[in-house]
C-alpha positions in Angstrom: 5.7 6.8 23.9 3.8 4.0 25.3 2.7 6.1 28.3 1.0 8.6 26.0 -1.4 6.0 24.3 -4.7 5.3 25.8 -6.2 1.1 25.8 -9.1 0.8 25.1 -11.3 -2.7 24.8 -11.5 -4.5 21.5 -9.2 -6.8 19.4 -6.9 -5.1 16.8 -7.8 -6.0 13.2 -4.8 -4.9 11.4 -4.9 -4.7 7.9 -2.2 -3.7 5.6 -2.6 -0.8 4.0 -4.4 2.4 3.5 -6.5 5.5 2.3 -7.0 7.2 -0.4 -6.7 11.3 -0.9 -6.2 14.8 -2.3 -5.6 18.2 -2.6 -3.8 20.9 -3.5 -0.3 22.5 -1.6 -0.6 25.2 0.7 2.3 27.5 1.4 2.2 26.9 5.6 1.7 24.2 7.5 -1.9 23.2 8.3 -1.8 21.4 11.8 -4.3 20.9 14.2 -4.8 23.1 17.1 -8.1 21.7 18.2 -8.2 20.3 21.8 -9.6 16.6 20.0 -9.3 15.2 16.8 -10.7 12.6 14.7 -9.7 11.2 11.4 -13.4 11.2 9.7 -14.7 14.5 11.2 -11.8 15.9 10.5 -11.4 14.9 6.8 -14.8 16.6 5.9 -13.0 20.2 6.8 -13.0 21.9 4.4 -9.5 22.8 6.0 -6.6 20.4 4.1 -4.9 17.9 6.5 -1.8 15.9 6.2 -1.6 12.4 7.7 1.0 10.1 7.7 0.4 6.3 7.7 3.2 4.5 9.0 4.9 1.2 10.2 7.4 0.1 12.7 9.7 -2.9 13.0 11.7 -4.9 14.9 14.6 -2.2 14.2 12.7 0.3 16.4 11.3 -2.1 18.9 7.7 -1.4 17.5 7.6 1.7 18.8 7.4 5.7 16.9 10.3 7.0 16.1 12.3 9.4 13.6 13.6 6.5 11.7 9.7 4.5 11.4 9.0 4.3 7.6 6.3 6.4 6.2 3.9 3.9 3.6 1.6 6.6 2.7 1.3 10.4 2.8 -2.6 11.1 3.2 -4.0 14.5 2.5 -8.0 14.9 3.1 -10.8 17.9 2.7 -14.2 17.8 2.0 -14.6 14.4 3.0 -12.2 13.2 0.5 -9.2 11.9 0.6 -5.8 11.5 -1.8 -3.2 8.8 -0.9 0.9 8.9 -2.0 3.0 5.9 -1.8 6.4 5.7 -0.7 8.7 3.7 -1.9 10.4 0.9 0.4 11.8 2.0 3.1 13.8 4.8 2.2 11.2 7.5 3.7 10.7 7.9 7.4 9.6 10.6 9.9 12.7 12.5 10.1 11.9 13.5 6.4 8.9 15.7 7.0 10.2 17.2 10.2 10.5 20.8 9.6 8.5 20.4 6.3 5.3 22.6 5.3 2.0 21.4 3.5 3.5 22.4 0.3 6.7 21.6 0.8 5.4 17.7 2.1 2.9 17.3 -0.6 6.0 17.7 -3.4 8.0 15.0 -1.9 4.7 13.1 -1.9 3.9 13.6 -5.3 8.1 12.7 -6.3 7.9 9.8 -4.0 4.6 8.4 -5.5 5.9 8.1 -9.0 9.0 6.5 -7.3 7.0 3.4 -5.7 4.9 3.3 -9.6 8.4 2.7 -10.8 9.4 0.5 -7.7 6.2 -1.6 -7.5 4.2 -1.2 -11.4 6.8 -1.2 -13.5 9.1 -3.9 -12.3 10.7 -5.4 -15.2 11.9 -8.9 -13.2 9.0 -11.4 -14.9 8.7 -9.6 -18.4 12.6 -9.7 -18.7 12.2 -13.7 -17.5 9.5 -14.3 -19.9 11.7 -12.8 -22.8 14.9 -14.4 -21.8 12.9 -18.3 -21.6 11.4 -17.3 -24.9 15.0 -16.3 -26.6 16.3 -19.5 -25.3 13.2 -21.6 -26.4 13.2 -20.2 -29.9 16.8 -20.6 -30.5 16.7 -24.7 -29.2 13.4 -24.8 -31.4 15.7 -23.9 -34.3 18.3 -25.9 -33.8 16.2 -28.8 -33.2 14.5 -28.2 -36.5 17.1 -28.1 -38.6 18.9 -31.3 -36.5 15.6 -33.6 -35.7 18.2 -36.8 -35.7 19.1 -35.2 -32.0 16.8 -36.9 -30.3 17.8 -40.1 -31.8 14.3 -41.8 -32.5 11.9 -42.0 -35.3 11.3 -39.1 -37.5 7.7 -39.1 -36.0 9.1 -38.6 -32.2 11.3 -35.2 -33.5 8.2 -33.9 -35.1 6.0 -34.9 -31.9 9.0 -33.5 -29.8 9.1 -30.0 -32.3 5.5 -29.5 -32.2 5.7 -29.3 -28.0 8.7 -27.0 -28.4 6.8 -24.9 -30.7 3.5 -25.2 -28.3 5.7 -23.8 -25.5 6.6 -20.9 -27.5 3.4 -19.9 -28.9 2.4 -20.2 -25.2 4.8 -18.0 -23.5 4.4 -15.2 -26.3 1.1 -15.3 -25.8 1.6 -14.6 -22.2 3.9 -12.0 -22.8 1.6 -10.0 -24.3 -0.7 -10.4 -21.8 2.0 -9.2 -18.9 3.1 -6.4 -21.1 -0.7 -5.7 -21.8 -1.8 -5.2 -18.0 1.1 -3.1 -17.0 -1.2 0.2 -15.7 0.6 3.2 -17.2 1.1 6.1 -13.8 -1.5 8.5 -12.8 -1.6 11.2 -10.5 -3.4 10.0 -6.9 -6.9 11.2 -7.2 -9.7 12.4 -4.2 -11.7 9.6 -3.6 -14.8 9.9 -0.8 -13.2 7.7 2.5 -15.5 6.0 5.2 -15.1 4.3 8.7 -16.6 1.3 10.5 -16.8 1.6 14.2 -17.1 -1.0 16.7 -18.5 -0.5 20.6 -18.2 -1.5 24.3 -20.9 -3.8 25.9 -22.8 -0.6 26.6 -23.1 0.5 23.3 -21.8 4.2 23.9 -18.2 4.2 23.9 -16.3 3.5 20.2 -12.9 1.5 20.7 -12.2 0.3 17.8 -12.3 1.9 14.0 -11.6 0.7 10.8 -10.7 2.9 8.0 -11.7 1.9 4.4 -10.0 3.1 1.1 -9.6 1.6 -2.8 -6.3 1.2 -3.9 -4.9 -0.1 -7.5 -2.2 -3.1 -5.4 0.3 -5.5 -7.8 -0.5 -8.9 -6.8 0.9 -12.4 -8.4 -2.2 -14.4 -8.8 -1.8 -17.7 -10.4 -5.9 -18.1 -10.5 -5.9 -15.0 -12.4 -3.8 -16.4 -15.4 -2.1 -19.8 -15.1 1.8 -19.3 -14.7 3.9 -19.8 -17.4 5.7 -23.1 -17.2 7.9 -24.8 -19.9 9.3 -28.4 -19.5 13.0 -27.5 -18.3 11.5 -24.3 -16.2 9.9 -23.8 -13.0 6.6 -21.6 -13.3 6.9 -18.0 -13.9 5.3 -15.8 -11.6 2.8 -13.6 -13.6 1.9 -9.8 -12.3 -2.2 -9.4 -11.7 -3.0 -5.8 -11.5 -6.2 -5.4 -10.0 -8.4 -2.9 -7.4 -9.7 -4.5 -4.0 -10.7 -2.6 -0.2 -7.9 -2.4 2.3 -8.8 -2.1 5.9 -6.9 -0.5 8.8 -8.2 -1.4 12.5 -6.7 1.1 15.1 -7.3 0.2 18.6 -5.3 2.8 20.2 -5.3 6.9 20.5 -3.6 9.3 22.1 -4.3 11.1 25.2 -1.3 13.9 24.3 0.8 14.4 21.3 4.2 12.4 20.8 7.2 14.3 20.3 9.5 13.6 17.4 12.4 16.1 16.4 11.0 19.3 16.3 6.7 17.9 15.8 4.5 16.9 18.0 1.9 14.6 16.5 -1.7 12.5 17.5 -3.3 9.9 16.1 -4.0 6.3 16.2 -2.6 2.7 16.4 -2.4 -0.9 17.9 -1.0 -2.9 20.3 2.6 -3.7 19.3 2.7 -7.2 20.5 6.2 -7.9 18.9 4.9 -7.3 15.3 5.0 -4.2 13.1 2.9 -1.6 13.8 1.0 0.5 11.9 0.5 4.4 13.1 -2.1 6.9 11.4 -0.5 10.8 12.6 -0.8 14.3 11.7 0.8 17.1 13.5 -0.1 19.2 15.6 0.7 22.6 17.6 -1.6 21.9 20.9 0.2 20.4 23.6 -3.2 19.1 25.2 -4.0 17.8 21.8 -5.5 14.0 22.3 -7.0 11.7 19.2 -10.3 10.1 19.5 -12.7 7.6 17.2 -15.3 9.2 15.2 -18.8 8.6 16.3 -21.4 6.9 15.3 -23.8 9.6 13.6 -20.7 11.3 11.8 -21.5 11.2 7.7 -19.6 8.0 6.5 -19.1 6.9 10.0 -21.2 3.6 10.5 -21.2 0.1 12.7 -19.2 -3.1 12.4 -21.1 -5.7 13.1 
């Protein structure tokens, strides 16, 4: 594959993770035909287009193949785009080979409400929480009724109670507020995507672009709310569910489509560099087919300073 891909100068600023899209299913496939493509022009067709955002790993030497996991499915039009998680690793280009729009976009929309239940709705900390609260309340009770068990004055086992009782107050507190910010699942929505662009010493010639995109991401932030910690516990990692930009830098394109299976696809990525690598693709029918970075001038297109 690596003799298909085109260097050009710049440093690769890989983020993690992706776009956002929409759009409806189409009963045929909807690949590109044109002799170039680029992501942003191309997104403001009022033509749908399916991209796939995906990574590599040391399993596949860092390099395309059949088995490289699919993170996102990405369907743009009208300068809009709608994004589908996949759940870990359990998706990968041999699944859409074959496939049509419609027929990819329904796996997307299954697969989507898979990685809500894989990522959104993981159960680990609230089950945690409750299980340190069951125990806490039972010792408080015992305690309570037996203060002679910690075998000094009356007014160390009320001293002792009252932090046992602080503890529990504190953790159902906290479990509220877990259960609270759990975000309940909702269909991927079109949401307007943009590009910064970055140049050669002349000024003229792109070679590097990063694509921007809001995504809802599950984070543990302890500055966000203070883990909960008991005396005979170590902290308990609290979920933060919040929205913040993601960035992807692609530094590479392709001068003629890769072959995988039965598609041909072109599209971007970075130097591998013995690390996973992150690949932006669509398909398309035109052997000559190469990729190229939007231009400065394109709507939504503008300069990285």
């Amino acid at each position: 594959m690596k003799r298909y891909i085109k260097r050009l100068m710049g440093v690769a600023l890989l983020g993690t993770a992706i776009l956002s899209l929409s759009a409806c299913g189409q009963s045929g496939a909807n690949q590109v035909n044109e002799k170039k493509v680029s992501f942003i022009k191309d997104a403001q067709s009022s033509n749908q287009r399916i991209w796939y955002m995906a990574e590599s790993d040391a399993d596949s030497d860092y390099e395309l193949s059949k088995d490289t996991h699919i993170e996102q499915i990405l369907v743009t039009k009208n300068g809009k785009a709608t994004v589908y998680n996949m759940p870990s690793y359990n998706f990968s280009m041999r699944d859409i080979n074959g496939k049509s729009d419609k027929q990819v976009i329904t796996i997307a929309q299954k697969k989507d409400k898979e990685y809500y239940k894989e990522y959104l709705t993981d159960t680990s900390n609230t089950e945690y929480i409750r299980n340190i609260i069951k125990k806490t309340e039972s010792e408080y009770k015992y305690y309570k009724k037996h203060p002679d068990y910690f075998g000094d004055t009356h007014k160390v086992a009320l001293q002792t109670l009252q932090k046992y009782r602080d503890d529990l107050n504190y953790l159902k507190a906290n479990e509220d507020t877990v259960l609270g910010r759990t975000p309940k699942y909702a269909k991927p929505t079109a949401k307007l995507i943009n590009a910064k662009v970055k140049t050669d010493n002349s000024g003229n010639n792109v070679n590097f672009e990063n694509i921007t995109h809001r995504r809802l991401e599950l984070e543990t932030d302890s500055a966000k709310l203070k883990p909960l910690k008991t005396d005979d516990t170590e902290d308990i990692g609290v979920p933060v569910y919040y929205h913040y930009t993601m960035t992807n830098g692609f530094q590479l394109i392709y001068d003629k489509p890769v072959k995988i299976l039965n598609e041909m696809y072109t599209g971007y990525t970075n130097p591998t560099n013995d690390s996973n690598t992150t690949f932006l693709m669509t398909k398309t029918t035109n052997k000559e087919t190469s990729s190229d970075f939007d231009k400065l001038g394109t709507t939504h297109v503008s300069e990285e300073k």
